[in-house]
C-alpha positions in Angstrom: -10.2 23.6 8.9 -12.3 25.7 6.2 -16.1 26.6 7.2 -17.8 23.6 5.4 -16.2 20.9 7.2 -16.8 22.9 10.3 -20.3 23.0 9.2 -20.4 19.2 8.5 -19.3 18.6 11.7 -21.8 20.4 13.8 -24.6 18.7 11.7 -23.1 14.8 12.6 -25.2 12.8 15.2 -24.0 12.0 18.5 -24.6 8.4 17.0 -22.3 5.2 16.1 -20.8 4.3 12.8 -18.5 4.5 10.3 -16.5 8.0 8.8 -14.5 8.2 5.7 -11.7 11.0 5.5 -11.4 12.0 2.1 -8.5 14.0 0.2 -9.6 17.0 -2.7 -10.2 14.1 -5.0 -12.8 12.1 -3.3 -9.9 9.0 -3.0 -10.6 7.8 0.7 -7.7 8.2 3.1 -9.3 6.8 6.5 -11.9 4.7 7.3 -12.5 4.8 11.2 -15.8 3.5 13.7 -16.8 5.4 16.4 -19.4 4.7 19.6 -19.7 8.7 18.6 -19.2 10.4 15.1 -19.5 14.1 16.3 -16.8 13.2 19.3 -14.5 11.2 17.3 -14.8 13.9 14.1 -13.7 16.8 16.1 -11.2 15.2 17.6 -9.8 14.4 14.0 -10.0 18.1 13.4 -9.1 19.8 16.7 -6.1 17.6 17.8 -3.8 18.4 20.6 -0.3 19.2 20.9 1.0 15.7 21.3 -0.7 15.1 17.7 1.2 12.3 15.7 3.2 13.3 12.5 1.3 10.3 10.9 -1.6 11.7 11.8 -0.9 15.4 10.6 0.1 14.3 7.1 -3.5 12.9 6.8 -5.4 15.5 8.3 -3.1 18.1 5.9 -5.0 16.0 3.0 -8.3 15.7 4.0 -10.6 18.4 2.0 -13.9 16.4 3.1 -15.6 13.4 5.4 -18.5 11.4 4.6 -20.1 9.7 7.4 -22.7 6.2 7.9 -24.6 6.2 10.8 -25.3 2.5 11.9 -27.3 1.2 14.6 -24.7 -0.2 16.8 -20.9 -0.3 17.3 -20.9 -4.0 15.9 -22.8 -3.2 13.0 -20.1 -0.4 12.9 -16.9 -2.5 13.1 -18.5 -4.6 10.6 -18.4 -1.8 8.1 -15.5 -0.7 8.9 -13.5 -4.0 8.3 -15.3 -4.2 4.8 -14.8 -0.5 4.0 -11.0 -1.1 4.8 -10.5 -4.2 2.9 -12.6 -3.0 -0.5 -10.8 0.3 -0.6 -7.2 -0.1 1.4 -6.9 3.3 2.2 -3.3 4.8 2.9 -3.3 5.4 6.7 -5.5 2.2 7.9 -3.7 -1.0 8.8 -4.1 -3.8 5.9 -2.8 -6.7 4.7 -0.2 -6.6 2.3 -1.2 -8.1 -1.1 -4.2 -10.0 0.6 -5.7 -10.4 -2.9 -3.0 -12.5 -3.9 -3.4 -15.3 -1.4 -5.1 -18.7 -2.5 -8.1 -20.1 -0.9 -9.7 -23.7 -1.3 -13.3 -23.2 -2.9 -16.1 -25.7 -2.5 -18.8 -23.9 -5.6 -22.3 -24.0 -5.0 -22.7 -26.1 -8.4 -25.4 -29.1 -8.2 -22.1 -31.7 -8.4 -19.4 -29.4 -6.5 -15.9 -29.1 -7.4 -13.4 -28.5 -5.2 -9.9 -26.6 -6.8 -7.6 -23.5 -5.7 -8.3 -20.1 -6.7 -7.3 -16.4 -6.2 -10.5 -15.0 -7.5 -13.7 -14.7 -4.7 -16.4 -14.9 -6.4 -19.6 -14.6 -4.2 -21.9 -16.9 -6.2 -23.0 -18.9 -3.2 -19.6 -20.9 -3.0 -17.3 -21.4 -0.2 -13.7 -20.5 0.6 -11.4 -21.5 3.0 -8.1 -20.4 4.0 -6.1 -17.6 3.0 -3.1 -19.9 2.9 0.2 -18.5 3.2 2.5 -21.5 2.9 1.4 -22.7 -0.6 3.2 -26.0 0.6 0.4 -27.1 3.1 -2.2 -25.8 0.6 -0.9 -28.1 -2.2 -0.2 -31.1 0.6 -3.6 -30.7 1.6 -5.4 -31.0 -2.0 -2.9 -33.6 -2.9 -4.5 -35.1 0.2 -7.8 -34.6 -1.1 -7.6 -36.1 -4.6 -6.0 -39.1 -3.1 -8.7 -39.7 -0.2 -12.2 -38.6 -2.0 -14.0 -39.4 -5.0 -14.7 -35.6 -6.3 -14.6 -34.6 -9.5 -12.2 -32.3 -11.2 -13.8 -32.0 -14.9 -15.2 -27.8 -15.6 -18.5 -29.6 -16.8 -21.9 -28.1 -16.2 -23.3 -31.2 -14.6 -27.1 -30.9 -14.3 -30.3 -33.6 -13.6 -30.9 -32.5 -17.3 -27.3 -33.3 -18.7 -27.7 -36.1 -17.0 -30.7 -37.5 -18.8 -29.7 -36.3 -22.2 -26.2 -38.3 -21.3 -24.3 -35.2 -22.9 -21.2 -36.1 -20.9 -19.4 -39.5 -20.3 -16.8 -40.5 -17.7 -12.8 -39.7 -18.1 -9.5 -41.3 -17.3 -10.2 -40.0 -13.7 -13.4 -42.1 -13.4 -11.7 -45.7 -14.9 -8.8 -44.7 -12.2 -11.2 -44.7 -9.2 -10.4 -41.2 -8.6 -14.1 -39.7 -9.8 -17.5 -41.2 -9.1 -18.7 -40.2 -12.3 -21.5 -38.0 -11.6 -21.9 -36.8 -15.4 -23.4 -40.5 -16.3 -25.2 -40.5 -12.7 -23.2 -43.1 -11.5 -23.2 -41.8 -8.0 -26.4 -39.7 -6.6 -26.8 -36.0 -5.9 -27.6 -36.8 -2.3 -24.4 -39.5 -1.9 -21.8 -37.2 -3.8 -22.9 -34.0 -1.4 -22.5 -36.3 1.3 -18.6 -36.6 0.2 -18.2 -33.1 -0.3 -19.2 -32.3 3.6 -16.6 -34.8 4.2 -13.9 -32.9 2.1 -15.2 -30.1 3.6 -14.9 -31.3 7.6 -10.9 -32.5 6.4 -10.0 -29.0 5.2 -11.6 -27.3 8.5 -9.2 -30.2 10.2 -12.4 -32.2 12.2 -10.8 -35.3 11.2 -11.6 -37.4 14.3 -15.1 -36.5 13.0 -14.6 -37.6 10.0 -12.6 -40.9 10.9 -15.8 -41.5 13.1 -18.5 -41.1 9.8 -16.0 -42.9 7.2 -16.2 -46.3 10.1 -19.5 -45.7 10.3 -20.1 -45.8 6.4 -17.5 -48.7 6.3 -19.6 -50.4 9.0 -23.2 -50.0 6.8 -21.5 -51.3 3.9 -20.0 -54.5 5.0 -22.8 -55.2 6.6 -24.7 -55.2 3.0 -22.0 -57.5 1.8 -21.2 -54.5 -0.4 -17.3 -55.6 0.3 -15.4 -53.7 -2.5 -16.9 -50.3 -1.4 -16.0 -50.7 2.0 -12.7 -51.6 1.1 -12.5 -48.5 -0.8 -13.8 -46.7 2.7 -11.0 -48.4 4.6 -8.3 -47.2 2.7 -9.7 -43.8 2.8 -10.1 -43.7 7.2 -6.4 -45.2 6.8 -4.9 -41.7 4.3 -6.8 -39.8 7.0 -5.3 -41.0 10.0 -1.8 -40.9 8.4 -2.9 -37.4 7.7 -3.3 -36.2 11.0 -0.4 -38.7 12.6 1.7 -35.9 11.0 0.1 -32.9 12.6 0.8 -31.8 15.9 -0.7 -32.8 19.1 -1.1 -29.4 21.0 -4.0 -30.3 23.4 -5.6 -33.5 24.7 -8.9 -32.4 24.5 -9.6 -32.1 20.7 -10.5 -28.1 21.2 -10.9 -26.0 18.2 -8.8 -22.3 18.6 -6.9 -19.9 16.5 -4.2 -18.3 18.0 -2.8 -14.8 17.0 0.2 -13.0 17.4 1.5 -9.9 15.9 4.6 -8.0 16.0 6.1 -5.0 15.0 9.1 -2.9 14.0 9.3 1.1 12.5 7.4 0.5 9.4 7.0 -2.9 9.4 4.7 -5.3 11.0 3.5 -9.3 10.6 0.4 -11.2 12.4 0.8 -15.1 12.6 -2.1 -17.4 12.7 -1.5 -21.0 14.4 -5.0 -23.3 13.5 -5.8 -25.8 15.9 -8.3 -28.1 14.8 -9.6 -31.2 16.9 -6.3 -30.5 19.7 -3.8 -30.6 16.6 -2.2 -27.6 14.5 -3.2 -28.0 11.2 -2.0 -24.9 9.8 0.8 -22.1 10.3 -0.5 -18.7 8.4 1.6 -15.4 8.5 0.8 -11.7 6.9 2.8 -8.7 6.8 0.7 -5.5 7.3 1.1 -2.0 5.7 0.1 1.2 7.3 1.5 0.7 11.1 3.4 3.8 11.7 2.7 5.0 15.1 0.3 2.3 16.0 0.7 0.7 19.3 0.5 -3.6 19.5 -2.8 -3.3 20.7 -4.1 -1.4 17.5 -2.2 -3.3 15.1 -3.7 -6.7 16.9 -7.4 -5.0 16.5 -6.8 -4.4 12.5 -5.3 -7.7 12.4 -8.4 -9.8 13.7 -11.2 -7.5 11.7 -9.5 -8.5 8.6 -8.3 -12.1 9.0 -11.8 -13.0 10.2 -13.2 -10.8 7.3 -11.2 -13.4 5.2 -12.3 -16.0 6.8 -15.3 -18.4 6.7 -14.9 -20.5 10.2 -14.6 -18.9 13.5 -13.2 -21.1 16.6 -14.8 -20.6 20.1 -12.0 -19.9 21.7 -8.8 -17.4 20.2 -5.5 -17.0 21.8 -4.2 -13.4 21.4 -0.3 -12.1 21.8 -2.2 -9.2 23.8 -5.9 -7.8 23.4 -7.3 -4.9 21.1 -8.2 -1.9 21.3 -11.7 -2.8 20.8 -12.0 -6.3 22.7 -16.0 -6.1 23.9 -16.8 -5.1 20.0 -14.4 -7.9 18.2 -16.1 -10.7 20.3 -19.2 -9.5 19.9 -19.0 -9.5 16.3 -17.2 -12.7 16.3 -19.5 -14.1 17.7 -22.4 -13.3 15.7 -19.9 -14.6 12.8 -20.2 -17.9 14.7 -23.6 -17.9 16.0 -22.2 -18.9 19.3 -20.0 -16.7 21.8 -16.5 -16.6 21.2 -14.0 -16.3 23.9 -10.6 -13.5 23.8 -7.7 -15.2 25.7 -4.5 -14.2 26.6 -2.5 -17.5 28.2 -0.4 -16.5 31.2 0.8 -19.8 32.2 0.8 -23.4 31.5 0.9 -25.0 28.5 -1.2 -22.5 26.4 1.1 -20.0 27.4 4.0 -21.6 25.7 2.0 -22.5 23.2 1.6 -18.7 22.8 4.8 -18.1 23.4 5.9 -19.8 20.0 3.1 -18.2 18.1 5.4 -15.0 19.5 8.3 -16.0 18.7 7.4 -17.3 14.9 6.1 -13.7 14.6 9.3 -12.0 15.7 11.2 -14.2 13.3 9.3 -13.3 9.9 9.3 -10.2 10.9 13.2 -10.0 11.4 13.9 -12.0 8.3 11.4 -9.2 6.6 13.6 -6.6 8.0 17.1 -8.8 6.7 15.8 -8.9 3.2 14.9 -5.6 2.6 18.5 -4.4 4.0 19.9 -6.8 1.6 17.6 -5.6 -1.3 18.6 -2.2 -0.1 21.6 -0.7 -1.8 24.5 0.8 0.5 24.3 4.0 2.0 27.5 5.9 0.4 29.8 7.0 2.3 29.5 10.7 1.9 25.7 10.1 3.0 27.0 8.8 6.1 29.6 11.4 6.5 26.4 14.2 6.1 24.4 12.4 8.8 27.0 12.4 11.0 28.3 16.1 10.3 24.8 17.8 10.7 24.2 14.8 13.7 20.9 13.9 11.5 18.0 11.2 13.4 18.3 8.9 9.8 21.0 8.8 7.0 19.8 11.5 3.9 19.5 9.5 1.1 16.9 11.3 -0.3 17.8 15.4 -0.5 15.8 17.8 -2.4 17.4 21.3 -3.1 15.9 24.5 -4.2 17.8 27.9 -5.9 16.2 31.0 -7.4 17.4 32.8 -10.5 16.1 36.0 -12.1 17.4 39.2 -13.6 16.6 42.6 -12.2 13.1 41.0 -11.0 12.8 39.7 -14.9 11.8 36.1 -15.7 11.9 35.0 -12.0 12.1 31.3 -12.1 12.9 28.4 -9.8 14.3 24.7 -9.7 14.5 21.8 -7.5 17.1 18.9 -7.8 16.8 15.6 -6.1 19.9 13.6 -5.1 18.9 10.1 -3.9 22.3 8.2 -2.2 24.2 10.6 -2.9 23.4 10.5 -6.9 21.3 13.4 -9.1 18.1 11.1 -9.6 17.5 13.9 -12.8 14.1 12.3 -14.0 12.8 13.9 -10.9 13.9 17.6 -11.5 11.8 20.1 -11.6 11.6 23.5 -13.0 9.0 26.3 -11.8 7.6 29.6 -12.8 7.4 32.2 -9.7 3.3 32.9 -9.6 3.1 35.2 -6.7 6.7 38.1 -6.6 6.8 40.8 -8.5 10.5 42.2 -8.3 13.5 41.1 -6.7 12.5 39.1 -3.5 14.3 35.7 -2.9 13.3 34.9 0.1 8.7 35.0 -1.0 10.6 33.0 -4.1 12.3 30.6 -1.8 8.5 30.3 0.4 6.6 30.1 -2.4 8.6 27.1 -4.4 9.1 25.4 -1.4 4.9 25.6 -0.2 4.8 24.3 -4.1 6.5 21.4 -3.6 5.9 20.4 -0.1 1.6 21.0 -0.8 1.8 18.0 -3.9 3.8 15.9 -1.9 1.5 16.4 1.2 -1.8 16.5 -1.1 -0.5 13.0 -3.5 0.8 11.5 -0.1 4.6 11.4 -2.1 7.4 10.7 -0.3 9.1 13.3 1.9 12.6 14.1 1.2 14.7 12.9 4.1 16.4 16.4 3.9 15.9 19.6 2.3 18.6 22.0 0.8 18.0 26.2 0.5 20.5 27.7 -2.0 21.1 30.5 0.6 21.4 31.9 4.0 19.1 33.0 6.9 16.4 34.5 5.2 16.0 31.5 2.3 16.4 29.1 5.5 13.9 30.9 7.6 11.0 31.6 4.4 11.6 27.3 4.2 11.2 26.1 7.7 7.8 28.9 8.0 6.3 26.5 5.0 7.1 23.6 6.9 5.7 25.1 9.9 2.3 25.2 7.9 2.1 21.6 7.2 3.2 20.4 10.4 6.6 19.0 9.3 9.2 21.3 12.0 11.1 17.9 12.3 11.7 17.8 8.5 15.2 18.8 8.6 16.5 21.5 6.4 19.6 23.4 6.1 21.2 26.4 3.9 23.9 26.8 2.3 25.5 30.2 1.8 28.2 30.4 -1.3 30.6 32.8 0.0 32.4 30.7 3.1 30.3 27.8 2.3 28.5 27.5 6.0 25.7 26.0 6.9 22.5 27.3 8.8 20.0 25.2 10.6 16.8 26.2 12.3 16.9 27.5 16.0 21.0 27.3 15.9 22.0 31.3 15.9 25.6 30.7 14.4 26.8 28.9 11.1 28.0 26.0 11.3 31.4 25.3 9.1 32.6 22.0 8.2 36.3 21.0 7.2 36.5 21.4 3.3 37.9 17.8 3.1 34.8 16.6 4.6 32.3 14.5 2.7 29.1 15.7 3.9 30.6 18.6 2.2 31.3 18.1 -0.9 27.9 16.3 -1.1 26.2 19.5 -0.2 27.9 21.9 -2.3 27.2 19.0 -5.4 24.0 19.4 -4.9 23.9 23.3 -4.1 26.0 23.6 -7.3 23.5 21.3 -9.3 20.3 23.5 -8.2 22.0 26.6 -9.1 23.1 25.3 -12.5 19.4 24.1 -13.1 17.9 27.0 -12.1 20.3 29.3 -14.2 20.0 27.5 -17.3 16.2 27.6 -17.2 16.1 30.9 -16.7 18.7 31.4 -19.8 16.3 29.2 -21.9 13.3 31.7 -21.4 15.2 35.0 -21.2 17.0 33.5 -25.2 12.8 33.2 -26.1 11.5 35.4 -24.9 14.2 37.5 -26.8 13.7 35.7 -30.3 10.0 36.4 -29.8 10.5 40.1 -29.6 12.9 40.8 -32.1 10.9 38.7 -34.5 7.5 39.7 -33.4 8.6 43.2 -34.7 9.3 43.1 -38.5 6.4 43.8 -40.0 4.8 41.6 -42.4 6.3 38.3 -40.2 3.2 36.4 -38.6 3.4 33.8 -36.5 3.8 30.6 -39.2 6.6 32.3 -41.0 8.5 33.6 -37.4 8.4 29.4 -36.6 9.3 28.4 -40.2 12.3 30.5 -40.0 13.3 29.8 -36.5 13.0 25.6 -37.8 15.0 26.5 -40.7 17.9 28.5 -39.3 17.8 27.6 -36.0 18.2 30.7 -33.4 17.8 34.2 -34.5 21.8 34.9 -35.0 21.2 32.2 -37.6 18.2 34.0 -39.3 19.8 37.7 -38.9 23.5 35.7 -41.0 21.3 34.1 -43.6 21.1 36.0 -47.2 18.2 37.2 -48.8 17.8 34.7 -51.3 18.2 31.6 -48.3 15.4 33.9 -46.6 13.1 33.8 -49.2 13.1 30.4 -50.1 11.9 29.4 -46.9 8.4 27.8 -46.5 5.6 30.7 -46.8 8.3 33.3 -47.2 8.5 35.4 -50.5 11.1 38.0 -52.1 9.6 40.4 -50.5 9.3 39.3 -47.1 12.9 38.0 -47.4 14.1 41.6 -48.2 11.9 43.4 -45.2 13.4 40.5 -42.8 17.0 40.6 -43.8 17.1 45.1 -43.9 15.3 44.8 -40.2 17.4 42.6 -38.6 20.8 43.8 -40.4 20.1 47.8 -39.8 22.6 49.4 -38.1 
C-alpha cells in the first residue's frame, strides 16, 4: 500500500456509506457499503492470511479509493445498488446483459401509450418487468390489445391537437380496438381511467380489475347504454380466461415475489416466481457475473438490490432460497420502496415451502443447462492437454500456457519473448516480443524476473486473463526468479514449471528433484513444442535487431551517406550484402544518390 492511500485512509470518517476502489486509470473496480468506511477500508488494505485470490487480484489493481459518506446504511445500500448497476464494475455481482431485457412502459404522455421497449428513459414514464421469457411478455400485450381500447399511433395527442383536429382516427379506431382520443372521442379523464386498468392487469390484480370492469358494466346498463356494456362484458370475460390459465398458488389472493439463487464455480442464476392476487403470473430468471468466491448468502444480497432496483412494484411479503448478508438493511429499504413494511421469509414447511422448493429447483436447472451449453460451445480439451494435466497432476486442464525464453549475445542486444499456446495450439496473434529494461550483462535469471513481472503486472493491472500455466525456458534459477514474481502479486497457486534442454526434465516449485517424464508421453511433447517455439521466437528477434543494428553501423560510417540516402539504398537493394554487390553506376542512380556518392559508397564498403 503506497503512503497516499495510507493517508486517505486515516482521513475517512468512522461514518456509513459508499467506497469505490479504483485501478491507475480511474475505471472503478468495487463498489462496496459499509456501517463504517475507515473499518471496512483498512480491512480492504490490511487483509489476513486466509485473503481470497479474487480478492488479491483486485486489491493488486487498486491505485486509489474515493469514498461517499451518507447518513445512514439504507441510504448507503441505495447507492450502492445504483453505483453497481450504472457502472458494472468487474468484481461486484451483476446481472448479465440486464440492459438487454424488455420492459412494458406506460409514458407519462397526456393520452398514454402502452408498447415494449429496451430503452429507460426517465421522463416521468413507467416500466414494468424486466421480462425474461419474451413469450409471456408478448402473450401479455397480445392480451392487452385484445382487452383495452388504448391507442397504439406515435402521435403527439394534446387538448390543442385536439381542437385544431390535426389528427383523425385510423383502421385501429373503425376496428374497435382504439377509442380515438386524437378526434376526442373518448375523454382525458375516461381514457386514464383505462390505462390504470391496463396497468392493475400487467401488475396481475385481476380480481381487482374483474371487480371495477362489473362495476362499469353495471353503471352502463343501467343508463341503457347497452352496446358499451356489451363491449365491457366481453372484456371481464378475456380477463377471466386470462387468469383461468395462471396458477392457483394460494387461496388467499396474497401478493409475493419469491427468489432463489444458485450457484456453480463461475457461474450463477437468480429466479423470480411473481405471485399476483394468489396466482403466478410470471417466471423470470438471470444469470449473474462476478460470483467467484461468493457464498449463497452474498450472491442472494446482490441479487435482490438489483432486481428491485429494476423494478417498479414491491410485494409485502418475499420468499427467499436463504437470507442475505444484509437482511435488516434490504427490508428496510424495501420497504421505503413500498411505503409499507415488507416481510424477508424463508418457508420451512407447508405449502410455501414446496412452493420454494420449485423456485429451487427451477434455479438449479437453468443453471445446469447454462453449465451444458457452454461445455457444448466449448471445444475439446486435446488429448496432449489432458496427458499434461495428468503428468504434472495439475487442479484444471492447461489449455491456456504462456512460455518465456531469453536470448542475447555476450550481454549484447538482451531481448525476450513469450508464446501462448491455447489447447494445445500456438495462438501467434498473442506473441510477444520484449526489450530487457533493467540487466546490463549476462544475467538470465533478473531477464527471466523481469519479463515475467512485465507480463504478469498488465495482466494483473488490465484484469487479462491469467494463463492456466506458465512455461520457464530453463532450470532452477529461471524457475525460482518466476515463482518470486508471482510471489509479489499473490498468485503462488499459479502453476509454473521449467524446462531444462539438456535431459529435458521438469522443475516445479517446493519439489527438490526433477521430475522426468517418458519421451513418448504427450504432456511431453506439448512442453517441449512450446519450449521449442519460445526459444525460436526469442532467437529470431534477437537476430532481427543484432542484422540492424549492424546495417546501421556499417552504413552510418561512409561519409557523405545521411540518413534519407542510408533508407533509399536499404529500399532499393534490400540488405546491406545487396548494397556492398551493387555497381557504381546502380549506386548512383538511386534516389538522392550522385556519382560521387556512388563512388565513396561502393570504395567503403568493397575495401579490403
Amino acid at each position: 500500500m503506497n503512503v497516499t492511500i495510507a493517508e486517505k485512509i486515516r482521513r475517512v470518517p468512522k461514518r456509513p456509506g459508499v467506497y469505490l476502489l479504483k485501478d491507475a486509470r480511474g475505471k472503478i473496480l468495487y463498489v462496496g457499503k459499509a456501517r463504517m468506511l475507515a473499518s471496512r477500508l483498512r480491512s480492504h488494505f490490511h487483509p489476513g492470511r486466509d485473503e481470497e485470490r479474487r480478492h488479491a487480484l483486485m486489491m493488486a489493481r487498486v491505485a486509489d479509493f474515493e469514498t461517499i459518506v451518507t447518513d445512514s446504511e439504507v441510504e448507503a445500500l441505495i447507492l450502492e445498488a445504483n453505483f453497481v448497476k450504472e457502472h458494472r464494475p468487474r468484481y461486484n455481482v451483476n446481472l448479465k446483459d440486464d440492459k438487454s431485457y424488455p420492459y412494458i412502459r406506460v409514458t407519462a404522455e397526456t393520452f398514454p401509450r402502452v408498447f415494449v421497449t429496451r430503452k429507460i428513459v426517465r421522463d416521468g414514464s413507467r416500466y414494468y418487468g424486466p421480462y425474461t421469457d419474451v413469450q409471456t411478455l408478448r402473450r401479455i400485450m397480445a392480451a392487452i390489445r385484445r382487452i383495452f381500447t388504448i391507442r397504439t399511433c406515435k402521435l403527439q395527442i394534446t387538448d390543442e391537437s385536439i381542437r385544431d383536429r390535426r389528427h383523425s382516427v385510423c383502421l385501429m379506431y373503425h376496428i374497435g380496438r382504439c377509442g380515438g382520443p386524437c378526434e376526442g372521442h373518448v375523454a382525458k379523464q375516461e381514457y386514464g381511467r383505462a390505462v390504470e386498468r391496463v396497468v392493475r392487469f400487467i401488475e396481475g390484480k385481476n380480481t381487482d380489475l374483474v371487480n371495477d370492469l362489473t362495476e362499469r358494466m353495471t353503471q352502463l346498463a343501467a343508463k341503457e347504454r347497452f352496446e358499451e356494456a356489451a363491449v365491457v362484458r366481453d372484456q371481464i370475460r378475456y380477463v377471466e380466461h386470462f387468469q383461468r390459465r395462471q396458477k392457483v398458488v394460494d387461496a388467499r389472493a396474497t401478493d409475493r415475489d419469491i427468489l432463489a439463487v444458485a450457484s456453480e464455480g463461475r457461474d450463477a442464476c437468480g429466479v423470480v416466481f411473481t405471485v399476483r392476487d394468489g396466482k403466478m403470473i410470471n417466471r423470470q430468471h438471470f444469470y449473474l457475473a462476478g460470483t467467484e468466491e461468493k457464498t449463497s448468502r452474498e450472491i442472494m444480497n446482490a441479487f435482490l438490490e438489483q432486481y428491485y432496483l429494476r423494478t417498479d412494484f414491491v410485494p409485502p411479503e418475499i420468499f427467499l432460497s436463504e437470507p442475505p448478508t444484509d437482511e435488516a438493511g434490504i427490508a428496510c429499504w424495501l420497504g421505503r420502496r413500498r411505503g409499507r413494511p415488507v416481510t424477508l421469509h424463508i418457508p420451512k414447511r407447508g405449502d410455501k415451502a414446496r412452493l420454494m422448493d420449485m423456485c429451487r429447483k427451477n434455479t438449479r436447472l437453468l443453471l445446469d443447462e447454462l453449465c451444458q451449453q457452454r461445455s457444448a460451445r466449448a471445444p475439446r480439451i486435446s488429448a496432449a492437454v489432458e496427458a499434461l494435466q495428468r503428468d504434472l497432476g495439475l487442479p484444471n486442464p492447461p489449455i491456456r500456457i504462456e512460455a518465456f525464453d531469453n536470448s542475447n549475445t555476450q550481454g549484447g542486444d538482451p531481448v525476450a519473448a513469450m508464446v501462448v499456446f491455447e489447447n494445445g495450439k500456438p495462438r501467434k496473434s498473442e506473441y510477444r516480443k520484449y526489450k530487457v529494461k533493467t540487466v546490463r550483462g549476462i544475467d538470465d535469471y533478473a531477464s527471466m524476473a523481469e519479463i515475467v513481472e512485465r507480463r504478469i503486472g498488465r495482466l494483473v493491472r488490465e484484469g487479462g486473463r491469467m494463463p492456466d500455466l506458465i512455461l520457464v525456458d530453463g532450470g532452477k534459477g529461471q524457475l525460482s526468479a518466476a515463482t518470486g514474481v508471482l510471489g509479489k502479486f499473490a498468485l503462488e497457486d499459479l502453476p509454473v514449471v521449467g524446462l531444462a534442454k539438456h535431459l529435458e526434465e521438469i522443475y516445479r516449485p517446493g519439489i527438490a528433484d526433477p521430475q522426468t517424464l517418458p519421451r513418448s508421453s504427450p504432456g511431453l511433447r506439448l512442453l517441449q513444442q512450446v519450449r521449442d517455439e519460445a526459444h525460436r521466437f526469442a532467437v529470431s528477434y534477437h537476430r532481427s535487431l543484432r542484422s540492424k543494428r549492424t546495417v546501421r553501423s556499417k552504413l552510418d560510417d561512409i561519409p557523405g551517406i545521411g540518413e534519407k540516402r542510408r533508407k533509399a539504398l536499404l529500399r532499393a537493394f534490400g540488405s546491406l550484402e545487396g548494397v556492398r554487390n551493387a555497381s557504381p553506376d546502380a549506386l548512383a542512380r538511386v534516389d538522392g544518390m550522385n556519382r560521387k556518392a556512388a563512388g565513396t559508397v561502393f570504395s567503403y564498403l568493397n575495401q579490403k
